[in-house]
FIPA-959150 format. One line per field, with one value per atom (N, C-alpha, C): residue in one letter; x, y, z. Coordinates in pm, whole numbers, m for minus. Last residue first. Layout:
<recs>
type = c(a	...)
x = c(X	...)
y = c(Y	...)
z = c(Z	...)
</recs>
This chain:
<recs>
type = c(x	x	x	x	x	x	x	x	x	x	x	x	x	x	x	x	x	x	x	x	x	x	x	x	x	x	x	x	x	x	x	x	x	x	x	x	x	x	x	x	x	x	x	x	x	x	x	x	x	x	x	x	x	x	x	x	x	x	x	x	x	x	x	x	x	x	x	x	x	x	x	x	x	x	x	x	x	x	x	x	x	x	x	x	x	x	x	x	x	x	x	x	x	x	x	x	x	x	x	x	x	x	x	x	x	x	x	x	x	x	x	x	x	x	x	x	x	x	x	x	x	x	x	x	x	x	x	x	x	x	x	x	x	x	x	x	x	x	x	x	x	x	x	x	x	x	x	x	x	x	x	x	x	x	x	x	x	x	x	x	x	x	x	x	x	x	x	x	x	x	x	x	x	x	x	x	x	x	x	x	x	x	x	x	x	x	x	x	x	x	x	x	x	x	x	x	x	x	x	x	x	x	x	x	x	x	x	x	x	x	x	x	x	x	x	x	x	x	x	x	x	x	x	x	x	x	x	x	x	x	x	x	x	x	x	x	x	x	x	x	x	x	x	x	x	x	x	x	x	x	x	x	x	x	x	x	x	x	x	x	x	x	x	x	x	x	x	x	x	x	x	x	x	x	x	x	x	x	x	x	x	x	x	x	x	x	x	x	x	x	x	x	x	x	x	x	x	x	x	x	x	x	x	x	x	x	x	x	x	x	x	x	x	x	x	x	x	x	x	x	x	x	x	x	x	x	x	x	x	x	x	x	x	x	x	x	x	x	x	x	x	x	x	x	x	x	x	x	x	x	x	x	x	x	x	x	x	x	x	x	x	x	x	x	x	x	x	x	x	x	x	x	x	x	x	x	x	x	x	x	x	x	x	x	x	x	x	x	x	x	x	x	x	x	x	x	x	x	x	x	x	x	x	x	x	x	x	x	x	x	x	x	x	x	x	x	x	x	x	x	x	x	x	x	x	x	x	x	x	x	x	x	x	x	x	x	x	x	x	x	x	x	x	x	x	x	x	x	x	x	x	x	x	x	x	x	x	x	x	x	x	x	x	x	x	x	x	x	x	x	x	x	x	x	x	x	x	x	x	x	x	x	x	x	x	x	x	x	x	x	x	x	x	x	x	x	x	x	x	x	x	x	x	x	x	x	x	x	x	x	x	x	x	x	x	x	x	x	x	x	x	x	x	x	x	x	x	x	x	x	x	x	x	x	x	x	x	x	x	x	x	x	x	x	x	x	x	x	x	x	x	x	x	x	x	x	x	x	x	x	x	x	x	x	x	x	x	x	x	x	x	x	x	x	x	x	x	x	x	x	x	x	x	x	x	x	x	x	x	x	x	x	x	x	x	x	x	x	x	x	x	x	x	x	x	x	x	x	x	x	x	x	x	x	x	x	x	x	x	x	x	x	x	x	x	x	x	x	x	x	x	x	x	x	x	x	x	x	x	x	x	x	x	x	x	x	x	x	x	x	x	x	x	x	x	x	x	x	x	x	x	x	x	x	x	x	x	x	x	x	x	x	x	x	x	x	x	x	x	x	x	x	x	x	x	x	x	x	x	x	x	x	x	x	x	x	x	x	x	x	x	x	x	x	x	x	x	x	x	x	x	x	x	x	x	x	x	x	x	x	x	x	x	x	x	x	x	x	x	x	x	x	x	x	x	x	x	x	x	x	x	x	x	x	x	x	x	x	x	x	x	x	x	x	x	x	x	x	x	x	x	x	x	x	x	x	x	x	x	x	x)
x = c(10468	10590	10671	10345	10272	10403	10482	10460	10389	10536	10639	10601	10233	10288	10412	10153	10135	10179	10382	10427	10329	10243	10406	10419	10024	10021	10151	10144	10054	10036	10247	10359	10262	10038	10127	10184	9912	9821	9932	10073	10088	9976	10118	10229	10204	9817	9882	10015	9809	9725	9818	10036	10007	9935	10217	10121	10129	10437	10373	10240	10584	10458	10353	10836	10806	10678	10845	10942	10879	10599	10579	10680	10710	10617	10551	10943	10978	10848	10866	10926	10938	10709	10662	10712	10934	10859	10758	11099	11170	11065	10905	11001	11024	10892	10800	10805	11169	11092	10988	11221	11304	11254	11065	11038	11130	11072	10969	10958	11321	11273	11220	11237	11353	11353	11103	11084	11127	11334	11186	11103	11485	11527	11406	11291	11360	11393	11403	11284	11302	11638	11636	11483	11519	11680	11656	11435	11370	11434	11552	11505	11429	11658	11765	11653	11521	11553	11640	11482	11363	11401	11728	11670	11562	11708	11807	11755	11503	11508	11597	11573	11441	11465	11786	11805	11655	11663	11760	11786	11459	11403	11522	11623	11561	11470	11766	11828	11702	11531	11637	11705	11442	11363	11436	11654	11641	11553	11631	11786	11716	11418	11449	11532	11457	11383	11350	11623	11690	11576	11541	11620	11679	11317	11285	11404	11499	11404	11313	11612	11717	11640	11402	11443	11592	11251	11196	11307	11288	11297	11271	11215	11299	11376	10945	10968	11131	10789	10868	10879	10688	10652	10700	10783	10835	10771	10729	10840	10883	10415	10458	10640	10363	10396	10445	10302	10453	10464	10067	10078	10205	10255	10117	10118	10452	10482	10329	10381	10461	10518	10125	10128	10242	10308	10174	10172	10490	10519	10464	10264	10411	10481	10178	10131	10216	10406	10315	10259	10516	10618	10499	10295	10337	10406	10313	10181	10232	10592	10535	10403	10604	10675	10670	10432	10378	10446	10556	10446	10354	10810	10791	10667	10688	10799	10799	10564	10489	10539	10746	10650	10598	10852	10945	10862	10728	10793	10837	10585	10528	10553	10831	10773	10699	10860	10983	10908	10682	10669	10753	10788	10647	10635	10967	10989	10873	10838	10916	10941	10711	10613	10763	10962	10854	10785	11041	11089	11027	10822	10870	10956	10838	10734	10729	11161	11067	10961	11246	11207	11128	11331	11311	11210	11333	11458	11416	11053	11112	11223	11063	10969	10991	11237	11281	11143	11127	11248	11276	10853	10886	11018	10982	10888	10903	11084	11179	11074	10813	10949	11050	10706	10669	10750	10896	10840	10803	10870	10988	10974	10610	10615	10763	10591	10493	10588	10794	10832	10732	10698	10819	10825	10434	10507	10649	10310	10249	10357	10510	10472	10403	10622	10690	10644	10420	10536	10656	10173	10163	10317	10271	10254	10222	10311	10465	10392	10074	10122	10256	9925	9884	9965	10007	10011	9983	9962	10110	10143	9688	9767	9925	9561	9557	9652	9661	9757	9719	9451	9582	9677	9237	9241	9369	9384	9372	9355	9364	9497	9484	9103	9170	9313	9017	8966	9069	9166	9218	9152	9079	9230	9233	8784	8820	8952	8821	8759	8859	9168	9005	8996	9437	9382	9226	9320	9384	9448	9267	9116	9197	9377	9418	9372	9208	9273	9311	9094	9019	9050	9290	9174	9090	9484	9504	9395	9319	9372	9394	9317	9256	9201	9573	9531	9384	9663	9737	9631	9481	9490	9556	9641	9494	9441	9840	9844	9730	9759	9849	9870	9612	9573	9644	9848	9737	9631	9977	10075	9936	9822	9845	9905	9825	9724	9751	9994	10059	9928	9832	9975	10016	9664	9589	9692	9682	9713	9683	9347	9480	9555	9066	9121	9308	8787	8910	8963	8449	8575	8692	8351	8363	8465	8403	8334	8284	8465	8528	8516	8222	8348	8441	8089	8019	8146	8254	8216	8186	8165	8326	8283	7897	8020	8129	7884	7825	7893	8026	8112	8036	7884	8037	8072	7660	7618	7807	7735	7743	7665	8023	7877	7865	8322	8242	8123	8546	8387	8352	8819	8790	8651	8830	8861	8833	8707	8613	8677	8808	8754	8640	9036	9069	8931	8934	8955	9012	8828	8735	8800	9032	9008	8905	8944	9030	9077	8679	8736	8798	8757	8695	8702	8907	8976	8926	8681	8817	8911	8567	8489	8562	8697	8726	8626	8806	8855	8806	8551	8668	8692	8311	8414	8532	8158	8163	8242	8244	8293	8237	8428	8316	8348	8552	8561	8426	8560	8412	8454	8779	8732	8573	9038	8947	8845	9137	9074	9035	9228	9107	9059	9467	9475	9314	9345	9461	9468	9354	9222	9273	9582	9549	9397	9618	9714	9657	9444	9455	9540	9559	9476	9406	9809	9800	9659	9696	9783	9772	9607	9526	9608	9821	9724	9641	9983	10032	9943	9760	9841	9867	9782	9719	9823	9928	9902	9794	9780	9775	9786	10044	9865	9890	10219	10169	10039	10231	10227	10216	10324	10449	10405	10107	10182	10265	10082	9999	10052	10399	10275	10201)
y = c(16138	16208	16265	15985	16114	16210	15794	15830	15972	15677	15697	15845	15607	15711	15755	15409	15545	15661	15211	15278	15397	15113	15185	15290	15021	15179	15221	14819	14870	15041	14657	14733	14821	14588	14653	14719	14398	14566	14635	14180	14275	14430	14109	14174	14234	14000	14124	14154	13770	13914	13990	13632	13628	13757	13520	13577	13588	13423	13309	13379	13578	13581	13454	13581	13529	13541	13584	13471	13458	13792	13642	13547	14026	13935	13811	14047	14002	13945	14094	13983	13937	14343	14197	14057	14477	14475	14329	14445	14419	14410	14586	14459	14351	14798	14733	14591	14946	14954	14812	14925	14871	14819	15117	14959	14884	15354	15256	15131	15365	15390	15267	15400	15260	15271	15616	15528	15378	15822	15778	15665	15866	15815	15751	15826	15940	15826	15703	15775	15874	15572	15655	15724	15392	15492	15625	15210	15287	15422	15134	15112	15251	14934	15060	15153	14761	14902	14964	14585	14748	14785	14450	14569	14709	14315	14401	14561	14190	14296	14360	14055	14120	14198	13878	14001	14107	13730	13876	13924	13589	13733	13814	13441	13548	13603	13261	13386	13474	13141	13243	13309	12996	13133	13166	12803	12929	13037	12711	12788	12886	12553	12656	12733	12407	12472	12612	12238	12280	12402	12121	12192	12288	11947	12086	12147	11819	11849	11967	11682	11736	11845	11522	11627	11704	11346	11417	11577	11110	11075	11240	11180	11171	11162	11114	11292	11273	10866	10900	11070	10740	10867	10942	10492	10636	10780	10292	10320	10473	10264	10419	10438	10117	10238	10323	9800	9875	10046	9795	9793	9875	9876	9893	9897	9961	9901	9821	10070	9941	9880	10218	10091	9991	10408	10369	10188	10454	10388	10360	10617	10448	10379	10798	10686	10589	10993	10915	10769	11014	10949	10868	11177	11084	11010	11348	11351	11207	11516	11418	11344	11603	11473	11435	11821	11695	11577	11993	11958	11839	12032	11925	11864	12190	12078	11999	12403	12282	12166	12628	12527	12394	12668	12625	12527	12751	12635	12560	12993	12896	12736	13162	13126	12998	13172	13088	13058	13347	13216	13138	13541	13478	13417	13628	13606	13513	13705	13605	13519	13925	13800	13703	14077	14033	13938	14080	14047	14019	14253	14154	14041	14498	14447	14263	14599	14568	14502	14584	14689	14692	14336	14399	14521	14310	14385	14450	14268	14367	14449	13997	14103	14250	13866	13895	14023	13885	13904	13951	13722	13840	13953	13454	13528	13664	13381	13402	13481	13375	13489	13488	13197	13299	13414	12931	12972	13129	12963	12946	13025	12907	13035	13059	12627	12758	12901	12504	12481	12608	12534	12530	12591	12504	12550	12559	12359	12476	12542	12086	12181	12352	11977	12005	12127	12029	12046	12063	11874	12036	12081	11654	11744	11890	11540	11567	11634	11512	11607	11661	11396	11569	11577	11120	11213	11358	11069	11101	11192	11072	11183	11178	10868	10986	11119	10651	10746	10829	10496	10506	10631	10465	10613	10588	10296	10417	10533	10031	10108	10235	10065	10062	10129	9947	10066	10136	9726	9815	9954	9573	9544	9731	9534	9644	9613	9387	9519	9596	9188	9193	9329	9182	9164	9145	8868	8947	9049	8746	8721	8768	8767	8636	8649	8971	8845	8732	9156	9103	8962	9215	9149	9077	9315	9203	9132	9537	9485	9294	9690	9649	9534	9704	9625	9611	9907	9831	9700	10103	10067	9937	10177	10141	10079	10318	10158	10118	10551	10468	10306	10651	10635	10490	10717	10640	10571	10909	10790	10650	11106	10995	10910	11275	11209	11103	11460	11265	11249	11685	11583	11542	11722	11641	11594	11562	11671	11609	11409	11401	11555	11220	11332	11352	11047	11058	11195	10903	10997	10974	10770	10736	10864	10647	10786	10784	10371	10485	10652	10247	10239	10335	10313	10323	10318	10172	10307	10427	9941	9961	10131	9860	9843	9918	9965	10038	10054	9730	9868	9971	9527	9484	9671	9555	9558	9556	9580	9676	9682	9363	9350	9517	9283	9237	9288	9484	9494	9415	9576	9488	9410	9774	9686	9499	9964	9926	9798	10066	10012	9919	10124	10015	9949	10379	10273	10143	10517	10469	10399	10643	10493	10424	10913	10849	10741	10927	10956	10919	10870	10786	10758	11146	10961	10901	11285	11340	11158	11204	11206	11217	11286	11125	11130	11537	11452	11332	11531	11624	11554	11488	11363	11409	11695	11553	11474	11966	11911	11782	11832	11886	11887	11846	11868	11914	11784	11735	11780	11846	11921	11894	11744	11833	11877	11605	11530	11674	11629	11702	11610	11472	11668	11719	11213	11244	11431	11167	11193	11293	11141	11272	11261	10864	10979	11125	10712	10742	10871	10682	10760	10833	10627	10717	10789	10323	10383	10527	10266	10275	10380	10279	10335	10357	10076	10164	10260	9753	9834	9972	9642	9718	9775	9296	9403	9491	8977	9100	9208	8847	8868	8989	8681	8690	8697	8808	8670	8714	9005	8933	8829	9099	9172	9075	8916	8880	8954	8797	8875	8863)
z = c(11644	11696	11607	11491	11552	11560	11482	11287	11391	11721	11622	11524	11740	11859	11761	11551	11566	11594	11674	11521	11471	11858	11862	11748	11771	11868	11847	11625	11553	11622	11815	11717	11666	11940	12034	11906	11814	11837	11868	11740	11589	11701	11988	11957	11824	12030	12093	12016	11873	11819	11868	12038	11862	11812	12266	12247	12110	12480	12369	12285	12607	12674	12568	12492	12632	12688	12186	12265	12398	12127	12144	12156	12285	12357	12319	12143	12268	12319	11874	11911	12052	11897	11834	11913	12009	12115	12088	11753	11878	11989	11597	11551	11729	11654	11662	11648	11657	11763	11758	11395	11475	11651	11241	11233	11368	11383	11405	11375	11294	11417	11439	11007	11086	11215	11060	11020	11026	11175	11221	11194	10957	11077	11166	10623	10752	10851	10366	10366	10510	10431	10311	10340	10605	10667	10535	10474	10551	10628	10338	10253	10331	10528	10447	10385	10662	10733	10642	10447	10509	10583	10379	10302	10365	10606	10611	10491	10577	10703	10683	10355	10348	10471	10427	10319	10369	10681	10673	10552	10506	10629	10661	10348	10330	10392	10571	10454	10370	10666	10790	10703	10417	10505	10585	10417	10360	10363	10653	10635	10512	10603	10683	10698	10384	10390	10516	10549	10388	10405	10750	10754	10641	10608	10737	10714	10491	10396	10463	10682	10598	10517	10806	10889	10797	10746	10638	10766	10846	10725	10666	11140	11083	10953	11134	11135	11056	10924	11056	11052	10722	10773	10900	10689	10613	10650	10852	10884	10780	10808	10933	10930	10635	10569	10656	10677	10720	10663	10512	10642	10730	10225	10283	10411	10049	10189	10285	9796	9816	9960	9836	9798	9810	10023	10098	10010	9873	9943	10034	9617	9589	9749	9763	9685	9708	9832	9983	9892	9614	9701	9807	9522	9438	9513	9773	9738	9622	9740	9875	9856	9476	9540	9661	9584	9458	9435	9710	9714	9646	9585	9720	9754	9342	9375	9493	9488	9453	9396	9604	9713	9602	9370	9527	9603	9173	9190	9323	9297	9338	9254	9340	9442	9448	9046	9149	9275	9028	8967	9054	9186	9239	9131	9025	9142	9216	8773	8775	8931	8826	8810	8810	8912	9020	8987	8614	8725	8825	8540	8476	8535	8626	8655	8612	8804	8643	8728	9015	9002	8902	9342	9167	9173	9636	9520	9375	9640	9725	9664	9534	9454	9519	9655	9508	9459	9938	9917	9718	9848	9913	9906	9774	9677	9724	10013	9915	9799	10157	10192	10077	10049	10097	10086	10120	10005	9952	10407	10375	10188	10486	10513	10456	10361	10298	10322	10509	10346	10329	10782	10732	10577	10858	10961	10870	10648	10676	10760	10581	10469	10544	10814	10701	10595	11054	11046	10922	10870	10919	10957	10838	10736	10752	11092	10989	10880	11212	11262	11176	11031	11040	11112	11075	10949	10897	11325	11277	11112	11285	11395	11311	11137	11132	11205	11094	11081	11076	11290	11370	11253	11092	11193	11292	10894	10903	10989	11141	11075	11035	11160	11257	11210	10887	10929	11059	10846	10753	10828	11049	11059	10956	10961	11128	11093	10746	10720	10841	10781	10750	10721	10530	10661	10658	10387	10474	10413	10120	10242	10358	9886	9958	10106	9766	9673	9780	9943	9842	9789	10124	10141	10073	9899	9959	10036	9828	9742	9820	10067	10011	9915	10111	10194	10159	9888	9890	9969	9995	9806	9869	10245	10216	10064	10098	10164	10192	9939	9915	10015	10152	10028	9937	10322	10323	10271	10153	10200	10297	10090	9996	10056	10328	10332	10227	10301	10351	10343	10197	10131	10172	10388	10268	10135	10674	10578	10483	10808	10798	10702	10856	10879	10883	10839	10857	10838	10923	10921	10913	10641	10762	10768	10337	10372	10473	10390	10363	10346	10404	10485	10468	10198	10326	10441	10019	9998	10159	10050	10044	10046	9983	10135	10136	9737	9837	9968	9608	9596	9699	9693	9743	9742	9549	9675	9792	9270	9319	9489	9307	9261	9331	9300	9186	9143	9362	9423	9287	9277	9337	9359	9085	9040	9140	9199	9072	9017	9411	9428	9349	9271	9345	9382	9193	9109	9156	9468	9370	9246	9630	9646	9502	9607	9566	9555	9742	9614	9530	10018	9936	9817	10050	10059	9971	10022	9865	9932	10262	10108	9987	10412	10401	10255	10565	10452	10403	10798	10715	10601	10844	10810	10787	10998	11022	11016	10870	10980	11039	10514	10606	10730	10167	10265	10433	9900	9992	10139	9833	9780	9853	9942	10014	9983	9733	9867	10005	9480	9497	9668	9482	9447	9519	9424	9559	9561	9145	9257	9379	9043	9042	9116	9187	9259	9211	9081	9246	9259	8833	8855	9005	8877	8853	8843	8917	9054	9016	8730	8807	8933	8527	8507	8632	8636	8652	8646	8781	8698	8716	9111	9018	8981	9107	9202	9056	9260	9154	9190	9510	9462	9365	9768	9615	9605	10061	9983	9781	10247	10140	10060	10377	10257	10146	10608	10440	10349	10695	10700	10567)
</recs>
């Protein structure tokens, strides 16, 4: 394939500069193109290195501030091979334009769907809760900021080695980049993250109903009550507003009574 032939790659400098572009790819955010203006963005030293003339860097521009749409941390893993096939068009005349445009809106889906699964559905609300949990126990004021620092190591450790990782193996695979974005590659990294939000919603539940036992019977009542009615109608009715109105009357009627 054309990947494997020999051609200049871009120095380290450049690659890093792609990557802190890569932070601000929402920042043009719209509903026409969503993302593709913070893409474009970020493409801009590849694209300074390639475009001899400024009628070459307009093209290239014009192409890329086209829609796209993706999470905006795998969004680098596109970033990242798009750089790459760029690059190769330029130097040894493959793939073409429609080969590289085509490829991109093919990751669009796979790439929102493992980033919304890893990071919003998992690793955030996982993050969240352990912040929750330590600021619940502590009592210094000193402690809590601590807790919610930890909080927001937790999340931006992963957050920034998926975003540097998407780069380097967008560029060093280019075309072939879908074999890393698999779900699979990233199912130790769901699981790690989930175990530990399942440990800290039970310290944290366990604590508010003590917490609540000590203030009156009524109270753990109510939490117990609202908890349990929450839960049952979104395991079987798949519902979302309703189970926070429902707990919301429960826990009137409770706090009346």
């Amino acid at each position: 394939m054309a990947q494997n032939k020999k051609y200049k790659k871009l120095p380290l400098k450049d690659l890093l500069a792609i990557l802190w572009r890569s932070f601000f790819i929402q920042t043009g955010w719209n509903f026409k193109s969503m993302i593709s203006i913070g893409f474009c963005f970020a493409l801009m030293p590849v694209a300074k290195k390639i475009c001899a003339n400024p009628e070459e860097l307009n093209g290239f521009l014009k192409r890329h501030v086209g829609f796209f749409n993706s999470h905006p941390y795998f969004a680098s893993y596109a970033i990242g091979a798009v750089t790459r096939l760029e690059e190769e068009r330029k130097q040894i005349h493959a793939p073409s334009e429609e080969v590289i445009d085509k490829f991109k809106n093919a990751l669009i889906g796979p790439l929102g769907a493992i980033g919304d699964q890893c990071c919003w559905f998992v690793m955030r609300p996982a993050s969240l809760i352990v912040g929750l949990t330590g600021v619940a126990f502590s009592q210094a004021i000193q402690t809590k900021i601590l807790f919610l620092l930890l909080t927001f190591i937790l999340y931006n450790i992963p957050h920034i080695y998926i975003r540097v990782k998407g780069i380097l193996d967008g560029y060093g695979y280019g075309i072939d980049v879908y074999k890393k974005i698999r779900i699979d590659n990233y199912r130790r990294f769901i699981q790690s993250f989930k175990s530990l939000g399942v440990l800290g919603i039970g310290i944290l539940f366990t604590y508010t109903i003590y917490q609540a036992y000590l203030l009156h019977w009524k109270v753990s009542l109510m939490f117990v009550l609202t908890l349990a009615i929450g839960l049952i109608l979104r395991l079987k009715r798949k519902m979302f507003f309703t189970p926070v109105l429902v707990s919301m009357v429960v826990a009137i009627i409770v706090g009346i009574i």
